[in-house]
MARLO-839189 format. One record per residue: residue number from 1; residue in three letters; x, y, z of N, C-alpha, C, O, CB in turn. Coordinates in steps of 0.05 Angstrom, whole numbers. Glycine has a CB too. Example, Ala and Ser with C-alpha at 12.3 -4.5 7.8 and 13.67 -1.06 7.14 Angstrom:
# residues 2
PT   i  aa   n.px   n.py   n.pz  ca.px  ca.py  ca.pz   c.px   c.py   c.pz   o.px   o.py   o.pz  cb.px  cb.py  cb.pz
PT   1 ala    264   -114    156    246    -90    156    264    -66    156    285    -66    169    226    -89    181
PT   2 ser    257    -45    142    273    -21    143    258      1    157    268     23    161    282    -12    114
//
This chain:
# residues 108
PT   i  aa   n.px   n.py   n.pz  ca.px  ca.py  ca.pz   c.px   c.py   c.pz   o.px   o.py   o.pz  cb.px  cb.py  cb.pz
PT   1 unk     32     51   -254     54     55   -235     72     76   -246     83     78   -269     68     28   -231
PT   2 unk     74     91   -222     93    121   -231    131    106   -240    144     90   -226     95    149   -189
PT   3 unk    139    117   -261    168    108   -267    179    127   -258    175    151   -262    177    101   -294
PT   4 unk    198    114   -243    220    135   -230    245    144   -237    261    125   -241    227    128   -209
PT   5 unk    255    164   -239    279    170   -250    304    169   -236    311    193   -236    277    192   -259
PT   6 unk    320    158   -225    339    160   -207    360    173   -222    368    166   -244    346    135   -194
PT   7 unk    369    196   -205    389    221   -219    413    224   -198    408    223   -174    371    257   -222
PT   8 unk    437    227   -207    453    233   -181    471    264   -194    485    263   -214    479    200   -170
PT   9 unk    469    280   -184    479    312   -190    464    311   -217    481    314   -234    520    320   -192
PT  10 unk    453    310   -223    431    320   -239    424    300   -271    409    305   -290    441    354   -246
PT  11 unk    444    277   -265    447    263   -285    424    240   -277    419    235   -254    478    255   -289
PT  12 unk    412    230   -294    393    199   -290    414    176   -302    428    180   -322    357    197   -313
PT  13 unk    414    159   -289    420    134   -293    430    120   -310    451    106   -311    408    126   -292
PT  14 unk    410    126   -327    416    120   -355    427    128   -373    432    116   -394    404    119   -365
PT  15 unk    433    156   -367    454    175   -383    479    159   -378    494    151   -395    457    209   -371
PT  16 unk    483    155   -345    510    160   -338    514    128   -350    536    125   -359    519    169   -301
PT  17 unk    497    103   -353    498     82   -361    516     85   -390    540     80   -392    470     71   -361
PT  18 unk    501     94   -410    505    105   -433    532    114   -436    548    105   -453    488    125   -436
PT  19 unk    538    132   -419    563    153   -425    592    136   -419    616    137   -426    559    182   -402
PT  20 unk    574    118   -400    606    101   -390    612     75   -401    633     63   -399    609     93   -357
PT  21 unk    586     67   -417    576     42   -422    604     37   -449    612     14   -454    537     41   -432
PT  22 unk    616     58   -462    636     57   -481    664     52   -469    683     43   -482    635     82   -497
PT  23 unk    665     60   -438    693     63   -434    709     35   -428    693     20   -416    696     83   -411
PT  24 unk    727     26   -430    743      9   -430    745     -9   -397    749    -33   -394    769     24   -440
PT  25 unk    739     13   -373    745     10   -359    716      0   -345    698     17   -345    762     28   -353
PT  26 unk    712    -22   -336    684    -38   -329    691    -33   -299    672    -42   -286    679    -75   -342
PT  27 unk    703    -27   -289    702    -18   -257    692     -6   -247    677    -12   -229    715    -11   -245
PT  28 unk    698     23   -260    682     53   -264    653     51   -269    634     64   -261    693     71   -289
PT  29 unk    655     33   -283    624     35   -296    608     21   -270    587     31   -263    618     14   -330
PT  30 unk    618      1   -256    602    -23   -247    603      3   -223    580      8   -214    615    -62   -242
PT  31 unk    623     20   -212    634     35   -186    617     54   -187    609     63   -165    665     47   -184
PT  32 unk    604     68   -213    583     92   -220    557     86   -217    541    102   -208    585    103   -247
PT  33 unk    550     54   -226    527     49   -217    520     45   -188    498     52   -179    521     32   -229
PT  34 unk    535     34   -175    538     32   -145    530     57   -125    516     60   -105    566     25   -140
PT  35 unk    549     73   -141    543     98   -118    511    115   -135    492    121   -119    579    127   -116
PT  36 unk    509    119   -151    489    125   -169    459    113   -150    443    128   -138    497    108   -202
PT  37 unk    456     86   -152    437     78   -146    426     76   -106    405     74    -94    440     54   -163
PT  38 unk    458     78    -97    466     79    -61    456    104    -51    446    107    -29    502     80    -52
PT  39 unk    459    124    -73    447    157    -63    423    154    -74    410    173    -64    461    188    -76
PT  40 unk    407    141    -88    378    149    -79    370    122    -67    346    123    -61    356    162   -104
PT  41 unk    377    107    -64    363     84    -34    370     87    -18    365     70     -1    366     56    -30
PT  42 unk    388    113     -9    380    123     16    361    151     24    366    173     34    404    126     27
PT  43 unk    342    139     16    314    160      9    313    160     45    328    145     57    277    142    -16
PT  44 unk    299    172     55    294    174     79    276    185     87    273    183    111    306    181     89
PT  45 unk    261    197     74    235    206     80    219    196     49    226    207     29    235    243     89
PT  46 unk    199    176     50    185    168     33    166    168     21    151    163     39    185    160     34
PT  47 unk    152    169      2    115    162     -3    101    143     15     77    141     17    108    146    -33
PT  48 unk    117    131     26    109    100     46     91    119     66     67    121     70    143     77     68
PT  49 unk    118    134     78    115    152    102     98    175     94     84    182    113    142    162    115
PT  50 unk     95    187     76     85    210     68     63    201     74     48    214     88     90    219     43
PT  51 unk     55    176     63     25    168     56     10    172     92    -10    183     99     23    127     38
PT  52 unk     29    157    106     21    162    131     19    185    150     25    180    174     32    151    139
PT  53 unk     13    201    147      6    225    153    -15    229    142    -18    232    118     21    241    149
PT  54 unk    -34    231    160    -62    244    160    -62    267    172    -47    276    189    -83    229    172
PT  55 unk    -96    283    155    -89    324    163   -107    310    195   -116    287    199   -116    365    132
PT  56 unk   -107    336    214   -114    331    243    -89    324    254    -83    341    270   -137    309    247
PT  57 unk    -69    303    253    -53    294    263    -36    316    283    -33    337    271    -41    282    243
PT  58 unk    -26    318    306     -6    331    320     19    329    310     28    308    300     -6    324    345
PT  59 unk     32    355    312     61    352    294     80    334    312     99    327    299     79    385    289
PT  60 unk     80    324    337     91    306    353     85    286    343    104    272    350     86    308    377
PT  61 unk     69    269    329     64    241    314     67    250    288     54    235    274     35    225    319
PT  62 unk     79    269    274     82    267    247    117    273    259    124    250    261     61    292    224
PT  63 unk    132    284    264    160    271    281    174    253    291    199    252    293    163    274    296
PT  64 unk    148    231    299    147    214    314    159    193    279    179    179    277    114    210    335
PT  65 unk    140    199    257    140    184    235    171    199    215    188    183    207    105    188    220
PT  66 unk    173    224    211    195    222    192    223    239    219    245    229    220    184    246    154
PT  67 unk    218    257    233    236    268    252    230    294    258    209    304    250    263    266    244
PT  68 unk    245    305    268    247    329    275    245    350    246    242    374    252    275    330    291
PT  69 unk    245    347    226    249    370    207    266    403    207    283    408    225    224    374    203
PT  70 unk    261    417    192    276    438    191    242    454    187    224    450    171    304    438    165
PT  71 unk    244    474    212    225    492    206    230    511    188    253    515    181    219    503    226
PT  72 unk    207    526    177    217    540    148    202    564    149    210    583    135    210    524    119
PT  73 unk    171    567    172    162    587    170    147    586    204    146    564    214    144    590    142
PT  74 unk    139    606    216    127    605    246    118    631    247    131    651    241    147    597    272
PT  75 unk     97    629    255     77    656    261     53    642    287     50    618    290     55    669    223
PT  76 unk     39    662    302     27    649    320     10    624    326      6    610    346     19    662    324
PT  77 unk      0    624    300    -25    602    293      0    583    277     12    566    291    -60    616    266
PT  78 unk      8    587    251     24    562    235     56    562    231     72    581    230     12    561    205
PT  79 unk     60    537    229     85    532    226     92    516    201     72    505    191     94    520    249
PT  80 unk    112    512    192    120    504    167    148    479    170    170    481    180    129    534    151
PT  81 unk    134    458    157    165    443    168    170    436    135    157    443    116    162    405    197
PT  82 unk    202    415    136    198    413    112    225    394    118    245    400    130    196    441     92
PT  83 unk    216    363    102    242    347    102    243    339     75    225    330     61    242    322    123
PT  84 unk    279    344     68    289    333     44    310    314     43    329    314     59    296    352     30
PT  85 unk    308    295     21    324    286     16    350    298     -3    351    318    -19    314    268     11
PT  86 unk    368    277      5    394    283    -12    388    287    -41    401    306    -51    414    258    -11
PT  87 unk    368    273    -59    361    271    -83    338    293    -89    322    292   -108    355    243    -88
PT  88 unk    338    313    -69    313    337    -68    293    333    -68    279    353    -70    310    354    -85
PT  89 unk    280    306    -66    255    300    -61    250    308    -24    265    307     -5    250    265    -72
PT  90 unk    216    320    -29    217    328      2    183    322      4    165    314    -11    231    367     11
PT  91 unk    187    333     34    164    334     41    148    355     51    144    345     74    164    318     53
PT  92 unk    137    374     53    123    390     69     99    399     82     77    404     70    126    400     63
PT  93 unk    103    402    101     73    407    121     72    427    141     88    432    158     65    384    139
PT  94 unk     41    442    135     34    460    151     17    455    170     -3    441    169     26    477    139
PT  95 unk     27    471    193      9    461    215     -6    488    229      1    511    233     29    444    237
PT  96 unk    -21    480    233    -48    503    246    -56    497    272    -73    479    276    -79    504    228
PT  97 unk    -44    513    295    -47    504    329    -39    479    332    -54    464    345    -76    505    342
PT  98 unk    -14    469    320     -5    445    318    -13    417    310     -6    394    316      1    444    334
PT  99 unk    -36    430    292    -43    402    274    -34    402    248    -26    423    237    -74    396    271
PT 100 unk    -36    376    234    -24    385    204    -62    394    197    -85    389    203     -3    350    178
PT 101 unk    -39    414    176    -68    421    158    -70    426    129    -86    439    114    -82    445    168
PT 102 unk    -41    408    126    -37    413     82     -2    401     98     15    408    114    -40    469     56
PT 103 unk     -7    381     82     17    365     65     24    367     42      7    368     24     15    341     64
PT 104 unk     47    368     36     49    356      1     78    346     -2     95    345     16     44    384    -27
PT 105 unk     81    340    -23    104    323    -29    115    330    -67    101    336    -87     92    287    -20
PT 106 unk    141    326    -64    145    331    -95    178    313    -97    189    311    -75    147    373   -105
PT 107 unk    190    301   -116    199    289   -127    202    258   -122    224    247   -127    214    302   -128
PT 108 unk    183    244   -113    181    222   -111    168    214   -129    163    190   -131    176    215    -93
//
């Protein structure tokens, strides 16, 4: 099982655990983990979902599964979508006469 790093502005978790874990003030600390761990469980596009997407698929049922996306590239035959999260994990897929035809995914 892949271990995950949960980072918020570029820090992991455990740093910020660490760094605050000395300070006097247990509010901050309990208030840092809160928001720390709130920004990446609100992942929104997932491996769950990723996984669900099969190539062939119409880009209208791969929409249907994460949304509308942000197009990134379009030429007559392919198009390029691409959804990210807040924590820069994303997703991307190319489509060929509107099927997918290459997915991939990176920081999950």
């Amino acid at each position: 099982m892949k271990n995950h790093k949960f980072t918020v502005f570029g820090i992991d978790v455990s740093s910020l655990l660490s760094i605050l874990a000395n300070s006097s003030d247990r509010l901050l600390v309990v208030i840092a983990i809160v928001f720390a761990i709130g920004l990446n469980y609100k992942r929104q596009y997932t491996l769950v979902k990723y996984e669900r997407l099969t190539l062939g698929m119409p880009l209208v049922a791969v929409q249907a599964i994460l949304d509308a996306g942000t197009e990134t590239k379009h030429n007559t035959t392919n198009r390029v979508f691409i959804w990210k999260n807040l924590d820069g994990s994303k997703i991307t897929a190319t489509f060929t006469n509107g099927k997918l035809t290459h997915k991939e995914q990176t920081g999950f």
